[in-house]
N, C-alpha and C positions, 0 to 999 in steps of 0.2 A: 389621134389617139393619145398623145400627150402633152405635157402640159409645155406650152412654149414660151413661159417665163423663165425657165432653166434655159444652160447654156449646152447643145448638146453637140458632143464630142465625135458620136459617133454615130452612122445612121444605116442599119439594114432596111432595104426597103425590097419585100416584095420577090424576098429571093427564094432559088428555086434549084435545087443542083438533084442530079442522077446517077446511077453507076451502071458502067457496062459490064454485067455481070456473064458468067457463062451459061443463066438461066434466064435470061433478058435484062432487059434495063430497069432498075430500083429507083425507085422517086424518095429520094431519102428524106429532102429539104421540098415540102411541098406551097411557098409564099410565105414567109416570115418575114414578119415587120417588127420592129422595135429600136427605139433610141436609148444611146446611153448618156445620161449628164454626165456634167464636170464634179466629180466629187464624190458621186453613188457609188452604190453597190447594187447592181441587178444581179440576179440568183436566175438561172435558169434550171429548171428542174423538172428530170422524166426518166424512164426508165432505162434503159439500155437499148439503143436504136430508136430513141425517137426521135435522133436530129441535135441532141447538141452538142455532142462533138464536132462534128460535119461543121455547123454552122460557125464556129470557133477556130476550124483550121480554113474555112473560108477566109474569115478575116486575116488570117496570118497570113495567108497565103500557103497554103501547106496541102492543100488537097490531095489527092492521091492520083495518079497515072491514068486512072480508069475514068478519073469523076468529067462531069458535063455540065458545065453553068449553063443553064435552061432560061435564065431569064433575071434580072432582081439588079440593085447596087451595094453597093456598100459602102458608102462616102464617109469621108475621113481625112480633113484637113483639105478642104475643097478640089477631092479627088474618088474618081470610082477607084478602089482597090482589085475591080475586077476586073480592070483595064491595063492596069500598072502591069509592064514586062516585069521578067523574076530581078533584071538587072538594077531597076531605080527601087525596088522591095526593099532591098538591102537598106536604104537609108530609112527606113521604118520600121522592119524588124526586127524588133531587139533593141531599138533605138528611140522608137513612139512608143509603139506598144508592142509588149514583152508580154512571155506566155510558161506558165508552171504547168510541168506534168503530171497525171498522177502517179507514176516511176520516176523516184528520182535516181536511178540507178540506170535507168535507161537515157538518161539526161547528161549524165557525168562519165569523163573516159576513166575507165577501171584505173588505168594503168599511166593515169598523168595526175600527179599532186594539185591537190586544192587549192593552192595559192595562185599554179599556173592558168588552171583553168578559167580564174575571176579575173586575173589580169590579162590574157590572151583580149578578152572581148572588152575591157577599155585600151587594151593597144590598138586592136585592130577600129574597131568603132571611132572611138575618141581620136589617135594619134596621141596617145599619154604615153612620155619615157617611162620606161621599164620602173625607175625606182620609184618614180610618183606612184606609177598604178601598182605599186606594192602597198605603199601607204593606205592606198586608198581602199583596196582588197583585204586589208586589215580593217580597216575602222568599219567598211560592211561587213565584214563578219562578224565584228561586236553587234553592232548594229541588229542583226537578225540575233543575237543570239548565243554565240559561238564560243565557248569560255575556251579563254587563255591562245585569243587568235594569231598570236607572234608564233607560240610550239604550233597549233593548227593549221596554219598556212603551211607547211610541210610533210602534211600527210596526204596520205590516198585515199578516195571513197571507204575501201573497206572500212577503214580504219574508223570511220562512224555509224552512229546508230541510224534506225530509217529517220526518224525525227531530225538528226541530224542534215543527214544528205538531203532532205527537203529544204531547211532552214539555209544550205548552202546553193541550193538552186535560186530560191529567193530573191538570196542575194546576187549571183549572177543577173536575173532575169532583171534589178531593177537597177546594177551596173552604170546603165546608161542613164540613168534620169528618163524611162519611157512614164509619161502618163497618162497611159491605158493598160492595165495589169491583166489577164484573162488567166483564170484559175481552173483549168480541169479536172474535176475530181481530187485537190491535190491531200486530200487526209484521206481516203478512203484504204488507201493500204496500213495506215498509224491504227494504233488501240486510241480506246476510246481520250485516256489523259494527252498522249501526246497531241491528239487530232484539237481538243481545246486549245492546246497551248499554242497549236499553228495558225489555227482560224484567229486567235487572240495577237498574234503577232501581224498577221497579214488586214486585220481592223487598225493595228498602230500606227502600220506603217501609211496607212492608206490616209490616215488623220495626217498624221505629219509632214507626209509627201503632198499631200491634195489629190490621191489618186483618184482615176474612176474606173472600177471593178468590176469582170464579168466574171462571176462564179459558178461553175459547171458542178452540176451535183444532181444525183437520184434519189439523196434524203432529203425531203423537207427540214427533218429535225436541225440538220449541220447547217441552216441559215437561219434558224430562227432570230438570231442573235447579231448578225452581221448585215444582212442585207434591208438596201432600203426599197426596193421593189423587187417583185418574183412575177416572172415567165414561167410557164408551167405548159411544157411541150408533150406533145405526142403524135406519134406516126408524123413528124415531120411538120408540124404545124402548133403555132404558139395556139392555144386551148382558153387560156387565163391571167391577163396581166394585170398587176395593181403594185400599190404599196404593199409593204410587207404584213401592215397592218390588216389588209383588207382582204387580203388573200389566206390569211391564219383565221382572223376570227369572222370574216363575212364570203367565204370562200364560196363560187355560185357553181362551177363546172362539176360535175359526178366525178370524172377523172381528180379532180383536185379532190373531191371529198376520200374518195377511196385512197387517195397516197396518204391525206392527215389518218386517217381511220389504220390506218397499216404502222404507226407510230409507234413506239413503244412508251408509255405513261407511267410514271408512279402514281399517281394519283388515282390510278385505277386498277386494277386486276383483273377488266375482262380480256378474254383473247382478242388478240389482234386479228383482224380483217385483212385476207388474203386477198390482194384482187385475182378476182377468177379469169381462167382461160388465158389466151396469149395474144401477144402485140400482131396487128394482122401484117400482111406477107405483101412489103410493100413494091413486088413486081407485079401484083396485079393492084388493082389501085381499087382503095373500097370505096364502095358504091353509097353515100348519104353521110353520116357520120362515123366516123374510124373505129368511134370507141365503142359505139352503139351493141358492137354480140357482147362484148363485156359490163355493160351499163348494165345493170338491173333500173336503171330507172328512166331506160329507153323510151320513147314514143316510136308508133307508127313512123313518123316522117322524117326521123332519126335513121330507117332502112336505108328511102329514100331520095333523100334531100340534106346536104350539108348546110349545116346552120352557119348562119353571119355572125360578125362580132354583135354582140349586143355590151350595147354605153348603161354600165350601173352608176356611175360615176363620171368627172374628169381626167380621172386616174385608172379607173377598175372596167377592165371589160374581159365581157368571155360570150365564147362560142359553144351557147348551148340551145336546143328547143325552149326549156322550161323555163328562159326567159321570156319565152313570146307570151305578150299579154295575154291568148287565148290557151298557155298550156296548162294541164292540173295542177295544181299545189302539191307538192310531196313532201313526205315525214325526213326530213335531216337526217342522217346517220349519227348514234348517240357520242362516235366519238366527236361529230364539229356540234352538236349542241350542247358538249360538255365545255370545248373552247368559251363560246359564246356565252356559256353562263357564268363561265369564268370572267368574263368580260363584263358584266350585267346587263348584259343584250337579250333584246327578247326572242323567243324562239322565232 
């Protein structure tokens, strides 16, 4: 499913995790597959419960008490991470690859100064003497951002703005030199200017550093700009992968069409497209395609029978009927054939 001239850093294969719930067992992660290169930015994007969180504190190793690895790898430095005891974690957490919350407040101790908190994790990580990892806790907080980081390094959370306390997590989370960055939601609590100014920082750093990016998000809109391929998850399973290009303006799954269509545009003034009805109830497990009671542009065998990846490309694949050579032709939604004409693509 990709392309194997890039060098890939990071490999989900095939994974599958559950929750013991008090209402039965929940299939949260139902077989996701995807690599990460050296140097991208993947955008994973879906609603609330369809799996990308989960699949992100997999990688950390962060799971929750309750959860069930069902099946899958996740290899990383020629190693399953789903193997690794929480004891040898340690040398990779925070130290390979580092992870932004979307709370930075939930992130930072209220009540211990900024400075300690940046240098705590190159003492303990690193073994850096205190005054070096002062130094250095200074020049990252320039580095992100941070005006006047000599007075700054001796304050406390409160004492910044949310843009702020993000911009200090950052820098925490890239402390170590990790080069795998995973970004969950992390502007979604910022207004709209700060949210540019972060995604704009976290594309710089990402140039500078060499980083390679997993960006967790439920807008489309907040990757158009950053990312160089998009995952587009639902009920647990990747729906649509490609470049960033291919998935904006050649976008093939209905779930992917109805999230562009739910966008907000200048360039238009029709109302926005709700997607109808709710994410189905993943302790019973749907029967054919997930998305199908909410697809208006269902088929029969969509009840049914869950569809395959189908290959549009090298790059672009997705799991839909309407790829199969014998399904109808249907009418685009005006918001992706407004992209595309943007584009001067043919309908």
């Amino acid at each position: 499913m990709e392309n194997n001239q890039k060098e890939v850093l990071l490999s989900v294969k095939d994974l599958k995790i559950s929750f013991k719930t008090q209402y039965g067992i929940l299939q949260a992660i139902r077989g996701v597959n995807f690599d990460l290169y050296k140097g991208e930015t993947l955008a994973i994007v879906g609603e609330s419960g369809s799996g990308k969180s989960v699949t992100s504190r997999a990688i950390m190793g962060l799971l929750a008490g309750n959860s069930i690895v069902d099946d899958g790898q996740i290899l990383f430095a020629n190693r399953d991470l789903l193997q690794i005891p929480e004891e040898l974690f340690h040398d990779i957490r925070g130290s390979k690859i580092a992870m932004i919350f979307q709370d930075p407040m939930s992130s930072l101790n209220p009540i211990v100064k900024i400075g300690k908190q940046i240098t705590e994790t190159l003492i303990i990580k690193l073994n850096m003497p205190r005054k070096i990892a002062k130094q250095k806790a200074i020049h990252l907080m320039a580095e992100v951002g941070i005006p006047e980081p000599e007075k700054r390094y001796h304050q406390y959370p409160f004492q910044f703005s949310g843009g702020m306390r993000q911009r200090i997590v950052i820098a925490i989370a890239l402390a170590n030199n990790a080069g795998v960055l995973i970004c969950d939601e992390p502007t979604t609590a910022l207004d709209v200017t700060i949210q540019a100014q972060i995604l704009e920082l976290i594309n710089r750093l990402k140039k500078e550093r060499n980083l390679s990016v997993i960006f967790i998000t439920h807008d489309l809109g907040v990757v158009a700009n950053v990312a160089d391929r998009i995952a587009v998850m639902y009920a647990g399973k990747i729906v649509e992968i490609g470049t960033s290009e291919e998935v904006f303006y050649d976008p093939k799954h209905p779930y992917t069409w109805a999230l562009l269509s739910s966008m907000p545009s200048l360039a238009t003034a029709e109302k926005l497209d709700a997607i109808g009805g709710t994410p189905p109830n993943m302790i019973v497990a749907p029967k054919g395609d997930a998305f199908a009671p909410r697809n208006k542009y269902a088929l029969k065998i969509d009840l049914e029978q869950e569809p395959p990846m189908f290959k549009i490309s090298d790059t672009h694949y997705a799991s839909t009927w309407l790829l199969h050579p014998d399904a109808p032709k249907v009418k685009l939604p005006s918001a992706v054939l407004e992209v595309r004409k943007k584009r001067g693509m043919k309908k």
